[in-house]
Backbone as CSV, one residue per row, in Angstrom:
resi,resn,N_x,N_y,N_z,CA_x,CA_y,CA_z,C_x,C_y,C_z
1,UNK,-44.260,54.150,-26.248,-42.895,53.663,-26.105,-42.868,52.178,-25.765
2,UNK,-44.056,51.592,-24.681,-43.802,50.282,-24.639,-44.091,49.287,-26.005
3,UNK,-45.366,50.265,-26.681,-45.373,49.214,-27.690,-44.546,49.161,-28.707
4,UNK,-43.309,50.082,-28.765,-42.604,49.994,-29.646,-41.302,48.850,-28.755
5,UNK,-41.528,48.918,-28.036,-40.323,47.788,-27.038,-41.164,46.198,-27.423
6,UNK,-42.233,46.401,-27.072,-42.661,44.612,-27.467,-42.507,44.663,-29.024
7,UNK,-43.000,45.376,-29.959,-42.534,44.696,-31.082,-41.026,44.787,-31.426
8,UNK,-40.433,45.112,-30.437,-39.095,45.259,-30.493,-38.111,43.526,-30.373
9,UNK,-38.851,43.702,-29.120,-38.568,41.886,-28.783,-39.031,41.027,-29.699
10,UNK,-40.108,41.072,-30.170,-40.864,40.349,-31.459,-39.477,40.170,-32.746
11,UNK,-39.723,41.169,-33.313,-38.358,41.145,-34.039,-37.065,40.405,-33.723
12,UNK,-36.271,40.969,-32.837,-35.521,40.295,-32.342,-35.171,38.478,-32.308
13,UNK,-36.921,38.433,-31.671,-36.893,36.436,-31.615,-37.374,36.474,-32.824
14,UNK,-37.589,36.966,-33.803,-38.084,36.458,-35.400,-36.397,36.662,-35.576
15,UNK,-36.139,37.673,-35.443,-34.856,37.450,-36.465,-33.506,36.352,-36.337
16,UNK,-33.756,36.229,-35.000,-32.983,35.144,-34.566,-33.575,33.862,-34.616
17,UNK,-34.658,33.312,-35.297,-34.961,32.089,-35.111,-35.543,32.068,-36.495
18,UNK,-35.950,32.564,-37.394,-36.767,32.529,-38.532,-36.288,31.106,-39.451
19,UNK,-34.420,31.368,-39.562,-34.051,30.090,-40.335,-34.116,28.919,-39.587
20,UNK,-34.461,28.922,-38.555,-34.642,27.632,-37.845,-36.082,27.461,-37.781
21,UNK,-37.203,28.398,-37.622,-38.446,28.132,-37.773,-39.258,27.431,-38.981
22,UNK,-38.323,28.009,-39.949,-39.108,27.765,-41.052,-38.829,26.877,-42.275
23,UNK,-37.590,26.085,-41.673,-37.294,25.010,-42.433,-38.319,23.653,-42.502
24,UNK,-38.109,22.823,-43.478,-39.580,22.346,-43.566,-38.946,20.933,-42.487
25,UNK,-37.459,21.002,-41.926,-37.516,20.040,-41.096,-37.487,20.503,-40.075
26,UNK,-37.449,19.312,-38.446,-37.218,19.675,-37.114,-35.733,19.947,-36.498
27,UNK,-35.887,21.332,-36.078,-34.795,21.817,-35.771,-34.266,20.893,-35.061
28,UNK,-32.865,20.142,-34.990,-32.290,18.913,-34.293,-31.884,19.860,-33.131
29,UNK,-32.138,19.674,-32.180,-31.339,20.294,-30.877,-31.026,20.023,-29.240
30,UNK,-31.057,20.735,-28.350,-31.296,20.156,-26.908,-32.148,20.097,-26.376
31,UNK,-32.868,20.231,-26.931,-34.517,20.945,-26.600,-35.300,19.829,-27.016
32,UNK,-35.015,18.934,-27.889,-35.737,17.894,-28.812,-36.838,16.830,-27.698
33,UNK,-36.203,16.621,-26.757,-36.982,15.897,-25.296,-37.520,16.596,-24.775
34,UNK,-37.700,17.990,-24.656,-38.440,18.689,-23.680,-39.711,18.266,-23.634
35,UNK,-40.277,18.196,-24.244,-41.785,17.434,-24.103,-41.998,16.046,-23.868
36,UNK,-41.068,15.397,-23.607,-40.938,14.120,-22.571,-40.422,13.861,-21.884
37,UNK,-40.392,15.065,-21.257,-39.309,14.733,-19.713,-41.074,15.292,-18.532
38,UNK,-41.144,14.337,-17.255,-41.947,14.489,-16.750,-42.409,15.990,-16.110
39,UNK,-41.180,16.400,-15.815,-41.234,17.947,-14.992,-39.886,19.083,-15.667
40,UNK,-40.230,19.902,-15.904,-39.867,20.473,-16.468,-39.610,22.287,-15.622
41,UNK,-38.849,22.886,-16.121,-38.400,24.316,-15.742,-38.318,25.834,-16.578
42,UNK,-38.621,26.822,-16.109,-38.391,27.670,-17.086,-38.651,28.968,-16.059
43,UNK,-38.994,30.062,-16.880,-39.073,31.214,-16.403,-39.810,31.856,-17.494
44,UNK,-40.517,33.259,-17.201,-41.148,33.931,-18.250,-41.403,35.772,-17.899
45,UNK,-41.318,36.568,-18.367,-41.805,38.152,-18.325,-42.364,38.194,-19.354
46,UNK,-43.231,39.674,-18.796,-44.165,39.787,-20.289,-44.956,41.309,-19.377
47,UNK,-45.728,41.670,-20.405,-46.634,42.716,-19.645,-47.823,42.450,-19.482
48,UNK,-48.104,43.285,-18.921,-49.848,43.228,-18.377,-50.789,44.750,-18.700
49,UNK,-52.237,44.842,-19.117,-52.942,45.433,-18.524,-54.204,45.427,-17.638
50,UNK,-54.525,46.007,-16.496,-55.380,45.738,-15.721,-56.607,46.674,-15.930
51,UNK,-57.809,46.360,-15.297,-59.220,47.110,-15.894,-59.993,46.610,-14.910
52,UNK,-60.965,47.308,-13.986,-62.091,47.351,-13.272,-63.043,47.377,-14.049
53,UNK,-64.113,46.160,-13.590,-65.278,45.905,-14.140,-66.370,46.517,-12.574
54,UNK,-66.940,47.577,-13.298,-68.054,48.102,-11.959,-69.603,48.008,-11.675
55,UNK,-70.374,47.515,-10.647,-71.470,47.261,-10.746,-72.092,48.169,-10.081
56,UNK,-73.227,49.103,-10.202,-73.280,49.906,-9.306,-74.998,50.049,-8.711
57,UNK,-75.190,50.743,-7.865,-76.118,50.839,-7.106,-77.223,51.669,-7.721
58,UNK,-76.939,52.753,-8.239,-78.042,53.544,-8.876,-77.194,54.598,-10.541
59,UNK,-78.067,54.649,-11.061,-77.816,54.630,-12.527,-76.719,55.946,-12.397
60,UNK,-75.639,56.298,-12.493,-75.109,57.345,-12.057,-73.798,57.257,-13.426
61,UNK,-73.019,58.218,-13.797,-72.046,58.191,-14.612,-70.959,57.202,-14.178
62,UNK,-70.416,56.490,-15.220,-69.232,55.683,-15.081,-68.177,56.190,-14.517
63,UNK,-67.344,55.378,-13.455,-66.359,55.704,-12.972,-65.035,54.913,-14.375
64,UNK,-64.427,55.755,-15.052,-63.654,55.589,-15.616,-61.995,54.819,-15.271
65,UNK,-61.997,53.965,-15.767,-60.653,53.596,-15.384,-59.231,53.752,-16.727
66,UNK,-58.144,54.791,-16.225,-57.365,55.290,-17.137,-56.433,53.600,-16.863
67,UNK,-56.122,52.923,-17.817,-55.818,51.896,-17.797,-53.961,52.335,-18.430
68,UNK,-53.035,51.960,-17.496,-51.587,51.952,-17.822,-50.923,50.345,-18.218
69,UNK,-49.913,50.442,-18.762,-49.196,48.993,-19.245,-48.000,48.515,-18.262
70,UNK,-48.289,47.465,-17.497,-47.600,47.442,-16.405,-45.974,45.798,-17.032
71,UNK,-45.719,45.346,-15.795,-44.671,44.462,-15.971,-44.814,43.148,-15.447
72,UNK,-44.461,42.381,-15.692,-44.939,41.136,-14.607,-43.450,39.913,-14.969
73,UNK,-43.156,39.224,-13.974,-41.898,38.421,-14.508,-42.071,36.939,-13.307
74,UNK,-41.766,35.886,-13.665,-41.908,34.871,-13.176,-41.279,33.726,-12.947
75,UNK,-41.467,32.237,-12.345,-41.011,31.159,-12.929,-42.310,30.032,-12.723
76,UNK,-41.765,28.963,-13.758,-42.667,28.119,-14.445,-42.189,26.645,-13.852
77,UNK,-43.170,26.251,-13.077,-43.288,24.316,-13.360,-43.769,23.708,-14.172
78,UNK,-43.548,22.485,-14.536,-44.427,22.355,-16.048,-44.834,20.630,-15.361
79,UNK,-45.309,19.898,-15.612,-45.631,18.748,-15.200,-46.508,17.728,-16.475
80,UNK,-45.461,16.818,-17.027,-46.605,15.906,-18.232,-47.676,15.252,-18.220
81,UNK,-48.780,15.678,-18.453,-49.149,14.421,-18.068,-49.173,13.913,-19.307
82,UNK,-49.807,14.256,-20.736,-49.398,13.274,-21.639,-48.918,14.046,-22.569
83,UNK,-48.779,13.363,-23.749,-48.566,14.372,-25.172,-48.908,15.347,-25.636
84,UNK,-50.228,15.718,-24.593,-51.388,16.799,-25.437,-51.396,17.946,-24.323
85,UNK,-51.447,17.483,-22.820,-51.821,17.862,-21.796,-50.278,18.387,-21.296
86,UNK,-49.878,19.355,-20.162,-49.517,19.818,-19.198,-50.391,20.154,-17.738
87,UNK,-49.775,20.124,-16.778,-50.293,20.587,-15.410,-49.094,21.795,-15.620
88,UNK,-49.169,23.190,-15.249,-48.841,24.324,-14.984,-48.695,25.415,-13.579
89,UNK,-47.870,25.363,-12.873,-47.718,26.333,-12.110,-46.676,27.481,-12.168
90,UNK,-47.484,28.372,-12.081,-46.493,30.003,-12.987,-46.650,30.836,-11.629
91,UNK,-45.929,31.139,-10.750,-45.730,32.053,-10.097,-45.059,33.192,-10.075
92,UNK,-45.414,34.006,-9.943,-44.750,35.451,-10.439,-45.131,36.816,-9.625
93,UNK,-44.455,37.750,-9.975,-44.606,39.481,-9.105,-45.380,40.096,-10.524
94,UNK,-46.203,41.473,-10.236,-47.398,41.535,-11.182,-47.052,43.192,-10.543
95,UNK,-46.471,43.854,-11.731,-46.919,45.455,-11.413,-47.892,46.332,-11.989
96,UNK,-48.508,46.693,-11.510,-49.350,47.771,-12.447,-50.006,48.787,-11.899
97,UNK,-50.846,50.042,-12.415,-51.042,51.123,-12.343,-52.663,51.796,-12.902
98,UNK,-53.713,51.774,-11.799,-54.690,52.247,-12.810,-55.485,53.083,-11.728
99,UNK,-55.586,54.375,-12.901,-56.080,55.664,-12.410,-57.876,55.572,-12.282
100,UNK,-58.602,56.234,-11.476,-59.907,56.277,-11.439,-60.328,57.410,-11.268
101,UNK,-61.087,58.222,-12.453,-61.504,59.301,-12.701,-63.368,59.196,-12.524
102,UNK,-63.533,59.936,-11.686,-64.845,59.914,-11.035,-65.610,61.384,-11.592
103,UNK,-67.092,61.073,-11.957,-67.892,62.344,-12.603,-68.077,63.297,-11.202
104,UNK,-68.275,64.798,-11.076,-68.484,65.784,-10.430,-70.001,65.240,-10.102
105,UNK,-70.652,64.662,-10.530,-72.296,64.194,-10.628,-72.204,62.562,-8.651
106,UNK,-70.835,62.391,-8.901,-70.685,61.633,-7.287,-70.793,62.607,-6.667
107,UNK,-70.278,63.732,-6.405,-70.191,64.856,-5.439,-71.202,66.107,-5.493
108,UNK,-72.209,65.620,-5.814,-73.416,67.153,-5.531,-73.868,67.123,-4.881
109,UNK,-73.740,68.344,-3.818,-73.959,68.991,-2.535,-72.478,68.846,-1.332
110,UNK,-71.609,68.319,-2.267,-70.323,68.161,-1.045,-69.347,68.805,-1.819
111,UNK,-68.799,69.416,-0.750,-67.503,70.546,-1.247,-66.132,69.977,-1.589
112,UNK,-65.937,69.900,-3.145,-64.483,68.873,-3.293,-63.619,69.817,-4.463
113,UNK,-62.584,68.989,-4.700,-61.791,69.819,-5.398,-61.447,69.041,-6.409
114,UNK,-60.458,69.377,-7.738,-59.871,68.634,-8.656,-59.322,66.997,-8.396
115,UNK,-58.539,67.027,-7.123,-57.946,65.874,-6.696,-58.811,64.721,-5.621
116,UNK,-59.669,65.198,-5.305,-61.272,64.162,-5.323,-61.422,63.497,-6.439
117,UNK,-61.605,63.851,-7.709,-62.045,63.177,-8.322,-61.102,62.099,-9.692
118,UNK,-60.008,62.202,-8.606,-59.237,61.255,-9.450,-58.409,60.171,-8.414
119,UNK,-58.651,58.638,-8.238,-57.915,58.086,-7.593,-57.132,56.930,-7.923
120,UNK,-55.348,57.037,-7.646,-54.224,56.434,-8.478,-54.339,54.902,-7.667
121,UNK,-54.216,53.943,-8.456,-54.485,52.449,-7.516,-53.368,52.167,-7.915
122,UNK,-52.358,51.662,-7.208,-51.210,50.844,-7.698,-51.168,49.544,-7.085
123,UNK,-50.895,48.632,-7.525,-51.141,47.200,-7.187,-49.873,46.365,-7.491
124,UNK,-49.199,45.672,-6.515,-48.168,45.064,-6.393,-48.622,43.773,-6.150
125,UNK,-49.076,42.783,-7.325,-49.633,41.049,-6.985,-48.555,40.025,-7.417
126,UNK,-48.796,39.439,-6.292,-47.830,38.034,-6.055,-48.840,37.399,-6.821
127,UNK,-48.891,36.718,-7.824,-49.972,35.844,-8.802,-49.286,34.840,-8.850
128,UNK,-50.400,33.261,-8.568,-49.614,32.130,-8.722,-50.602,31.402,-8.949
129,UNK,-51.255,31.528,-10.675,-52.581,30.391,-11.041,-51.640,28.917,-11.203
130,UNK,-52.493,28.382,-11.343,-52.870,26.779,-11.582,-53.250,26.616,-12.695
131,UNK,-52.512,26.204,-13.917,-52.930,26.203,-15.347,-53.137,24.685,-15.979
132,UNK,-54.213,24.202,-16.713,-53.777,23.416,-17.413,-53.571,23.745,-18.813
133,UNK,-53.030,23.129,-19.462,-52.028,23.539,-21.129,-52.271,22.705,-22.261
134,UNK,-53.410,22.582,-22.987,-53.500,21.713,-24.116,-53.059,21.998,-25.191
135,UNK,-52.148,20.905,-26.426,-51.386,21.253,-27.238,-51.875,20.812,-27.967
136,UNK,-51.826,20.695,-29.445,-51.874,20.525,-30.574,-50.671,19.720,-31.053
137,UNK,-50.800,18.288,-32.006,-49.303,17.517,-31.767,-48.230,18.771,-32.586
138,UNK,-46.779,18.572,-32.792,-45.810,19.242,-32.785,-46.087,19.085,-34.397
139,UNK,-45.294,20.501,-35.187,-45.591,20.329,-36.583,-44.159,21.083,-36.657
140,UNK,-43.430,20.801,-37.744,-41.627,20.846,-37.414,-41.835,21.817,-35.966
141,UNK,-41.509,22.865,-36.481,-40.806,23.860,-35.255,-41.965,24.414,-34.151
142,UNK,-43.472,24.327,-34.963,-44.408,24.924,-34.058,-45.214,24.132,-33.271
143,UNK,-45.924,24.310,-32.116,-46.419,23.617,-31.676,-48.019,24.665,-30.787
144,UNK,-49.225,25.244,-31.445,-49.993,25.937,-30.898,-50.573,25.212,-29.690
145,UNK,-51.203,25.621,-28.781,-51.909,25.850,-27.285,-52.794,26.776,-26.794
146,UNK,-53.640,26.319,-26.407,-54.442,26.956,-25.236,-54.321,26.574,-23.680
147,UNK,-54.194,27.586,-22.828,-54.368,27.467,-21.415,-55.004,27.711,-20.739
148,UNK,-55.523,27.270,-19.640,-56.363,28.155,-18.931,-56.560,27.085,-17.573
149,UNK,-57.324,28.249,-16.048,-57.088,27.314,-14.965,-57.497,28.630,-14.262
150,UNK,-57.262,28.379,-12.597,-57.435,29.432,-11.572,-55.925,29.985,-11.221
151,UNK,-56.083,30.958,-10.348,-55.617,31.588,-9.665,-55.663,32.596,-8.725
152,UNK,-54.790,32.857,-7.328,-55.275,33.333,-6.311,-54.134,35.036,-6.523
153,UNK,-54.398,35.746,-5.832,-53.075,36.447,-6.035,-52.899,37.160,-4.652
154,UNK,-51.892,37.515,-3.965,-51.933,38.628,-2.690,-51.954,39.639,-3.611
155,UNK,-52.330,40.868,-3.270,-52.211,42.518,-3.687,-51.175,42.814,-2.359
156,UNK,-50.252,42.859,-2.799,-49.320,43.765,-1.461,-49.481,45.290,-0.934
157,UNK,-50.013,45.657,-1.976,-50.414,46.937,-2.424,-52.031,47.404,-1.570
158,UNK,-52.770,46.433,-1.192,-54.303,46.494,-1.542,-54.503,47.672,-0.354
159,UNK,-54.300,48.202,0.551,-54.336,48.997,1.992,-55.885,49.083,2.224
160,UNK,-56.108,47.200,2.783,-57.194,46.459,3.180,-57.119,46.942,4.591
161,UNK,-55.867,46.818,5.719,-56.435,47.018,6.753,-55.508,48.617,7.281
162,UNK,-55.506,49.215,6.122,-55.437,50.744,6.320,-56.312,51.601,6.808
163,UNK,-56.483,52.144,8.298,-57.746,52.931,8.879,-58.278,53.479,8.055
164,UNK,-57.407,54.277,6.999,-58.111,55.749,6.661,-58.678,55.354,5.599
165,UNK,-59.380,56.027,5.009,-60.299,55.612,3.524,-59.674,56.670,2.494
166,UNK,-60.903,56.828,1.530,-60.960,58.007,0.895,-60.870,59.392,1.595
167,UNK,-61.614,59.257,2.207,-62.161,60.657,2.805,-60.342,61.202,2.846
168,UNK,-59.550,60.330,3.307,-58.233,60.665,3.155,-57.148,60.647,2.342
169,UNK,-57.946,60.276,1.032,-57.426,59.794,0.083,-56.281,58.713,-0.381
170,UNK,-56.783,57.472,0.609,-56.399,56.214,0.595,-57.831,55.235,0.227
171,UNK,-57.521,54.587,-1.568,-58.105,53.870,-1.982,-58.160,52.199,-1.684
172,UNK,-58.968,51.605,-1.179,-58.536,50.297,-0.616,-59.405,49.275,-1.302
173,UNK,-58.652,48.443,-1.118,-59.187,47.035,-1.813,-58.850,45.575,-0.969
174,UNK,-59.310,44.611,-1.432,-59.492,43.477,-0.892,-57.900,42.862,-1.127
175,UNK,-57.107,42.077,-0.377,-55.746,42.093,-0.011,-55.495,40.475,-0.741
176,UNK,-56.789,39.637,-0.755,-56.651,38.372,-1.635,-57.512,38.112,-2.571
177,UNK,-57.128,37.978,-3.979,-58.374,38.089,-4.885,-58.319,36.502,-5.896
178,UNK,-59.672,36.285,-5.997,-59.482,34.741,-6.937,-59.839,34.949,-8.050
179,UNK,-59.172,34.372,-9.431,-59.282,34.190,-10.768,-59.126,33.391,-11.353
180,UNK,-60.034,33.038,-12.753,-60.170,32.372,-13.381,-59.135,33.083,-14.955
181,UNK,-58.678,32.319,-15.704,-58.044,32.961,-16.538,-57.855,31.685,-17.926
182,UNK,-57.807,32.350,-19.214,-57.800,31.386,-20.203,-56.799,32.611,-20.956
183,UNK,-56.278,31.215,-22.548,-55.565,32.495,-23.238,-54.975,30.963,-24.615
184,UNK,-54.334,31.452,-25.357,-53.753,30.889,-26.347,-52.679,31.335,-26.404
185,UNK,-51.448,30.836,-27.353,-50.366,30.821,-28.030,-49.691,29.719,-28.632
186,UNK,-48.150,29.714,-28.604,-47.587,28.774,-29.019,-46.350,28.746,-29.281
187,UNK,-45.973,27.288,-29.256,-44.397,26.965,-28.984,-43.449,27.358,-29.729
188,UNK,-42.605,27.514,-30.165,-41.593,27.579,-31.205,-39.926,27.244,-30.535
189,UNK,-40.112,25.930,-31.251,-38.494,25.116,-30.748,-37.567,25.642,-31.552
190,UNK,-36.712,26.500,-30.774,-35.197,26.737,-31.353,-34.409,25.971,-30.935
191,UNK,-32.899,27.080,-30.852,-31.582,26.009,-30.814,-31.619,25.490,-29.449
192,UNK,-31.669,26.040,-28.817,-31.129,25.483,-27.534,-32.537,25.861,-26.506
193,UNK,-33.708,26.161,-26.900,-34.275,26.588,-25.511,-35.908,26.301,-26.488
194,UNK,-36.679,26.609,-26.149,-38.362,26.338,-26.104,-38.578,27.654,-25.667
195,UNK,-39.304,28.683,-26.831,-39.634,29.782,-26.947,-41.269,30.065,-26.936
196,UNK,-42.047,30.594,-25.829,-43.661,30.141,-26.274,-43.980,32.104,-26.047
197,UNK,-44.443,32.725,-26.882,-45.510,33.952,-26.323,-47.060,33.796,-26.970
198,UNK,-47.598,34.546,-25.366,-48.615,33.724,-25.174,-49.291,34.914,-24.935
199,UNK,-51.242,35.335,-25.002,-51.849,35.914,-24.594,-52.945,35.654,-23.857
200,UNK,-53.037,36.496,-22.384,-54.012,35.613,-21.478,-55.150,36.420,-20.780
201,UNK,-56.044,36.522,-20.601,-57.462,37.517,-20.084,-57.469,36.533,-18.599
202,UNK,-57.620,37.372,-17.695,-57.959,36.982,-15.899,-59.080,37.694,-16.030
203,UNK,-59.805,36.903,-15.148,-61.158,37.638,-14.549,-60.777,37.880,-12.576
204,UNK,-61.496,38.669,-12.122,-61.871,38.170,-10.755,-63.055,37.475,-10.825
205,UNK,-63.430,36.786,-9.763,-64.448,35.675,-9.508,-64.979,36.468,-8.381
206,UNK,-64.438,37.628,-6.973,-65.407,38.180,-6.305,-64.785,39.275,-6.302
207,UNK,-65.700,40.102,-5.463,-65.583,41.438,-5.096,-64.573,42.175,-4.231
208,UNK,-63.814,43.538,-4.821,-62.328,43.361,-4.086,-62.298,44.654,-3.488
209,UNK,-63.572,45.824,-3.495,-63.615,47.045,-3.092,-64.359,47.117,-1.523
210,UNK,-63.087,47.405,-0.792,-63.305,47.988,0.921,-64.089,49.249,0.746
211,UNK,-65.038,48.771,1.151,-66.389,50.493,1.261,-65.437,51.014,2.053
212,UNK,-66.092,52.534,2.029,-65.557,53.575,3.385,-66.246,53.610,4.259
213,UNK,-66.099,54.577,5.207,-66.607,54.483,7.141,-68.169,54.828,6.588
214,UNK,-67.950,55.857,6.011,-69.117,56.520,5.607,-70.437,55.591,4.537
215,UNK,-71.109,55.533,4.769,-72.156,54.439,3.673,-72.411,55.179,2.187
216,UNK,-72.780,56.733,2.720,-73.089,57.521,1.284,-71.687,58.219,0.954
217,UNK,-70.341,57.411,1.111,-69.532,58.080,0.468,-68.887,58.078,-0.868
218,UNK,-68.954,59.050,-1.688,-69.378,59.369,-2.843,-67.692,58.888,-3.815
219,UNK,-66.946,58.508,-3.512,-65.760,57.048,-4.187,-66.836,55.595,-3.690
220,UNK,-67.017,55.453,-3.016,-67.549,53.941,-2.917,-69.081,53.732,-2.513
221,UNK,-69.746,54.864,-2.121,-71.668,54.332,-2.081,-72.194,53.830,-3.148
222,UNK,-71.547,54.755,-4.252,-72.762,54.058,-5.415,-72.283,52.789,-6.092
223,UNK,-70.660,52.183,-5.565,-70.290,50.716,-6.132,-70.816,49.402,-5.270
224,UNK,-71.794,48.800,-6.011,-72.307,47.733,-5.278,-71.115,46.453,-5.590
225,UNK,-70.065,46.305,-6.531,-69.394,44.988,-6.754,-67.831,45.677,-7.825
226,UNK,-66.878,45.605,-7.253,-65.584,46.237,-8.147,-64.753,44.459,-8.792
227,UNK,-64.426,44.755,-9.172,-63.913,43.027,-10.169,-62.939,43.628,-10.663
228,UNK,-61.524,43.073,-10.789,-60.458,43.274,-11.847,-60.687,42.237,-12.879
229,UNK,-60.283,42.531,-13.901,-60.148,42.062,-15.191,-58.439,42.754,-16.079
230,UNK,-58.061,41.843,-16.600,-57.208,42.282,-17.092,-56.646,41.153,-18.218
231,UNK,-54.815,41.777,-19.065,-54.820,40.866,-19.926,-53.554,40.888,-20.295
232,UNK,-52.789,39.540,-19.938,-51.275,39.914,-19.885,-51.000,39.233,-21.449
233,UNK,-49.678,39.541,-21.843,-48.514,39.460,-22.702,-47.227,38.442,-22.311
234,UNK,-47.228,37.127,-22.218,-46.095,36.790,-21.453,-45.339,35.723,-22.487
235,UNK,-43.926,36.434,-22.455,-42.961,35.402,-23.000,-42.187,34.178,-22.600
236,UNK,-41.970,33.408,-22.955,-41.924,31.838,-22.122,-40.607,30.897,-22.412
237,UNK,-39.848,30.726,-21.659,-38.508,30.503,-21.976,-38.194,29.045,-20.709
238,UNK,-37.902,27.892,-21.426,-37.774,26.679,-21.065,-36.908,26.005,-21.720
């Protein structure tokens, strides 16, 4: 259903901008200075998916991650520095949802049940990278880019200094996480506004999994290093 909603929106901004995209001149509009004005404004939503990268301690079956399509919505500083270049700050709320299905092969010799071996992470991140934005000069209506830069994010979500662990079936994680992130897209000047969708891959840079009380406990003994990775969808409106 969601992917029938993004190519939904797709459509939509094609169908509403196509005769202005694709004329072989520059759409005349209000928008025509936006790329020479020093600081600039906007806002952007788009989706996300998130994915655990796992390192582990002894050769044991993969902990699976059921990966869901989450939401994320924001606003944008833009800063010139020249024709080619931007400085970027995108701050935004980041929802998402990912399940962890664990092999019966963690738990031999301990007495567990169906709902052991599945644990729901939901993650509520305040994300606010630091981008820089290189362009390609303007060609009538389009203008392609690559971005890329750091970023820090809170997990509001992370239940870092939550007593209980697993054993109680509270999954915890590290409450501030750092990333590196790159991605491409590109501009498309309509009537009145600067239209960009864009696709972007985050890494984590460290480790974001709170062991439990227990050392050999069988959700977190055999993970020596947990990393998010993920890869948003974001539409860009200035």
């Amino acid at each position: 259903m969601k992917q029938f909603f993004i190519l939904f929106v797709f459509l939509i901004a094609f169908q509403s901008s196509s005769a202005q995209l694709f004329t072989k001149e520059r759409v005349a509009n209000s928008v025509d200075n936006i790329d020479q004005k020093f600081l600039t404004w906007g806002y952007f939503l788009g989706f996300n998916q998130y994915d655990f990268n796992f390192d582990y301690n002894e050769n044991l079956e993969d902990i699976l991650v059921d990966k869901t399509a989450g939401f994320h919505l924001g606003l944008i500083g833009d800063m010139r520095i020249n024709d080619y270049m931007n400085l970027r700050l995108e701050p935004g709320v980041f929802f998402t949802t990912r399940n962890l299905q664990y092999d019966e092969s963690y738990f031999q010799g301990i007495e567990h049940n169906d709902s052991d071996l599945l644990r729901e992470v939901k993650s509520t991140y305040v994300h606010i990278p630091l981008l820089l934005k290189i362009s390609t000069k303007r060609i009538n209506n389009f203008k392609p880019f690559i971005i890329g830069g750091v970023s820090t994010a809170l997990n509001l979500s992370s239940n870092q200094d939550n007593p209980d662990d697993n054993s109680s079936g509270e999954f915890r994680m590290t409450k501030n996480t750092y990333f590196y992130e790159i991605g491409f897209g590109i501009d498309l000047y309509l009537l009145y506004f600067k239209f960009s969708p864009s696709i972007r891959g985050v890494f984590a840079m460290g480790d974001e999994i709170i062991k439990d009380v227990d050392p050999n406990s069988p959700w977190t003994g055999n993970i020596s290093k947990m990393q998010t990775r993920g890869v948003f969808i974001n539409f860009t409106f200035q």
